[in-house]
N, C-alpha and C positions, 0 to 999 in steps of 0.2 A: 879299257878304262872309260871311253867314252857310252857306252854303251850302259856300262855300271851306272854311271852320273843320270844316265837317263832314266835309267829303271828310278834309282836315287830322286830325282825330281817329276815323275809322274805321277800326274794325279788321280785315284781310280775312280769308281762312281758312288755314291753314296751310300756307307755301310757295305760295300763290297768285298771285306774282311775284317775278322771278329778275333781280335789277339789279346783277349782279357789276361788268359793266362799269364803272358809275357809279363805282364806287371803284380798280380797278384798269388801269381806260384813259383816265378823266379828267387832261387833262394837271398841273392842279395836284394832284391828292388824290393820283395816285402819287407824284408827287414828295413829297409830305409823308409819305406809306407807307413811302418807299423811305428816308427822314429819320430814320424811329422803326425799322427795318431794322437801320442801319448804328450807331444809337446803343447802343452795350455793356453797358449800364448800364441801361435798362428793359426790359419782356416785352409789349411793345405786340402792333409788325408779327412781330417772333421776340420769343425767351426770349433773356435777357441770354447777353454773349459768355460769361463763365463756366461757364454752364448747357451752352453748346454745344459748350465744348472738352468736356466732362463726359461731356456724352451723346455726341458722337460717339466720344469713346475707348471706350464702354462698348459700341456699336454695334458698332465695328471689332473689338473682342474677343467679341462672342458672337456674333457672325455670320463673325467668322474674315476678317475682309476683307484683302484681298491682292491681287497682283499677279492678271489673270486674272478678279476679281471684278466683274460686272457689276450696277451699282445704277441703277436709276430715281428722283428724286426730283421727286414730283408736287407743284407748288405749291413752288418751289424760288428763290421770292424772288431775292436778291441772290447767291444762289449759299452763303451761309453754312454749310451742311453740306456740300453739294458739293465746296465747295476740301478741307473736311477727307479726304473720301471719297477725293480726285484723290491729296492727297499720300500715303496708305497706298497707291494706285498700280492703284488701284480703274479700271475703264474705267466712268466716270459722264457719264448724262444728268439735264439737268433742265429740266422743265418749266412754264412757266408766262405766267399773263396777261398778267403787266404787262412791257410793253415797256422800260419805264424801268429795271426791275431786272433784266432780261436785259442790257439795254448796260450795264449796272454789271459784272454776274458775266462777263459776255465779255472786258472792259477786263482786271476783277480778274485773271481767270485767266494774260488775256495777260501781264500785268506780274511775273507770278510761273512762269509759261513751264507752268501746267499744261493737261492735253488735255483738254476738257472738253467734252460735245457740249449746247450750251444750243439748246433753242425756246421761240420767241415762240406759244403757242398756249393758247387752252381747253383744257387737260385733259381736258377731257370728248370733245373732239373728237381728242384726239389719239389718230393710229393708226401701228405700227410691225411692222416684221417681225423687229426685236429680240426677243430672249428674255433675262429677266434673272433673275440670282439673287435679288436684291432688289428690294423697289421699298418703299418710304419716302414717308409722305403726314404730315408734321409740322406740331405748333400749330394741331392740332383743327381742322383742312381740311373733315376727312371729318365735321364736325357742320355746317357752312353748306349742305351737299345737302340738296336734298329726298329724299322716300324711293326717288322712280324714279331721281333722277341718283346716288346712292348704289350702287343696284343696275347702275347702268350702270359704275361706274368697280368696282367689285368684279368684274363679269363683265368688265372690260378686263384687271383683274389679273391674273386665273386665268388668261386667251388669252395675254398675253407673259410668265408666270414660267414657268421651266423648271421640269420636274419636281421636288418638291423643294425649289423656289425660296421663300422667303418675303416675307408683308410683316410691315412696322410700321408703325403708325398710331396717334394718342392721341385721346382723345376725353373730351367734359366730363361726368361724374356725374352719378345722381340727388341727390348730395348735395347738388352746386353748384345746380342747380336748384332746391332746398329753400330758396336763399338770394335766388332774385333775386324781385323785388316788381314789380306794373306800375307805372306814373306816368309822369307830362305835367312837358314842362320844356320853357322858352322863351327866349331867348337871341338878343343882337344877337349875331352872329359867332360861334354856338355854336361849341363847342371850339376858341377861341381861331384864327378863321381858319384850319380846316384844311379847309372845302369848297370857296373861293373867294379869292383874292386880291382881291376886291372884298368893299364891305360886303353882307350880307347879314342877314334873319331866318331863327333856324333852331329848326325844333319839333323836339324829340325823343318820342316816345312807347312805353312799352314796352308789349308786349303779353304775355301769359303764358295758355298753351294750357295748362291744366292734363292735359286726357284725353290729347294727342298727348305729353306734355314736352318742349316746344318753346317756345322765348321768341326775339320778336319785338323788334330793335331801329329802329323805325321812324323815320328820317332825312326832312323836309320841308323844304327849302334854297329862300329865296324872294329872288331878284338882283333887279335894278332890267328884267333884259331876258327871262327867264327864270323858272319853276318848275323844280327837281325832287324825287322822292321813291328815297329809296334805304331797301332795305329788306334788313337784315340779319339772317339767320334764323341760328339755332341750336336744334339736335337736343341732348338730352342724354339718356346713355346708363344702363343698367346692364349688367353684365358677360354676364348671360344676353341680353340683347336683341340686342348688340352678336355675340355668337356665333351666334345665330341668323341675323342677315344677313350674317355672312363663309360659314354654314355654305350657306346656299341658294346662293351662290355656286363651291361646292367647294371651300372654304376651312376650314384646320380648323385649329382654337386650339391652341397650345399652349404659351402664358404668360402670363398677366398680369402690367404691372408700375404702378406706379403712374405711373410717368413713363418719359420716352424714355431715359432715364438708367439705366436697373436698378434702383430704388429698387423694395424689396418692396411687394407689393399689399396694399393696403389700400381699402378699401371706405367707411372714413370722408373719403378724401383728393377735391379738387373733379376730379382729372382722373385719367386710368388707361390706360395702353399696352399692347395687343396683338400679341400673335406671331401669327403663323397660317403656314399652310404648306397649300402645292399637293399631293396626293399622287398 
């Protein structure tokens, strides 16, 4: 037992294990994913439905979106910017893990008759002979990569935007990271049964890299048949650091905002959205 507890509270090195799946292809924790998704009213799985009518009206007019307009949206959940993208008449794909929220945004689109081309895939794996005006990576995506899977999907960008083409992406602040703290927390059915429809014991552990800025949410889920560890990383950024890795990429900034929304850039704020563009 002592030995368990240790494995249980060690901390590894940064991004030293990549357990997406555990969250977005376990058949119960998507379904609870897909739950905080579709609910309007918090900023769980997305940002509340309000935020999103917001941001995408704000998208659609500085990006000019139209008939003709071709957008990517990577990590594209239940489809909830997509439909917006579809009915400004946008030719949108999107892509993403969880299977459960692709047969959501397929049903959705069907029932509202828009064309919408969704996959079921790793992003990271995803390859196309599309070339898009946009491509859209929303609700701070692009901080759960490591630094190589970062540089992989940045060098995917550049390869399918056209000329010209741009992304947008938000990502979490040094500010935010100023705020989180490490600690141990232990819980029957942590988070109120969202790893298991069975009982469960469940550790939480935070970790915090100070030299990397990288904070570690470490998930230990113990069933009656079963271990597992799900390990939730996040990068956080500053403005110069973040231009530096679109820039190694042939990516070249040209806005900050503080939100996907158009809201001015502010530096005090926990999160901050970039323009860039292919040249």
């Amino acid at each position: 037992m002592f030995h368990k507890l240790e494995r249980i509270f060690t901390r590894p090195g940064p991004f030293e294990y990549y357990t997406a799946d555990e969250l977005w292809t376990d058949e119960h924790t998507s379904g609870q994913m897909l739950k905080f998704h579709l609910d309007g009213e918090v900023n769980t799985s997305s940002r509340n439905l309000a935020f999103i009518r917001r941001s995408s009206d704000w998208i659609a007019s500085y990006f000019k979106i139209g008939e003709g307009t071709r957008i990517a949206d990577f990590g594209c959940g239940p489809g909830l910017y997509t439909r917006e993208f579809a009915r400004k008449k946008a030719d949108v794909t999107g892509i993403d893990f969880s299977k459960r929220s692709i047969s959501f945004a397929v049903e959705d689109a069907a029932r509202e008759g828009l064309s919408i081309s969704y996959i079921n895939q790793n992003y990271l794996d995803f390859e196309t002979d599309d070339r898009f005006h946009l491509i859209v990576m929303i609700m701070c995506d692009f901080c759960a990569m490591s630094p190589a899977h970062r540089r992989t999907m940045l060098d995917k960008f550049y390869r399918i935007l056209e000329p010209g083409g741009s992304v947008l992406l938000d990502a979490y602040s040094l500010k935010a990271f100023e705020q989180r703290k490490e600690g141990s927390l232990f819980e029957v059915n942590l988070m109120n049964g969202f790893w298991s429809p069975e009982e469960y014991y469940g550790f939480l552990n935070i970790f915090r890299y100070d030299t990397e800025k990288v904070v570690l949410d470490k998930y230990t889920i113990i069933e009656a048949g079963r271990t597992r560890t799900i390990y939730n990383w996040l990068q956080y950024f500053s403005a110069e650091e973040l231009e530096m890795e679109l820039a190694r990429a042939g990516l070249k900034v040209d806005r900050f905002f503080s939100d996907v929304a158009g809201t001015p850039f502010d530096r005090e704020s926990g999160e901050f959205a970039v323009v860039a563009k292919k040249h």
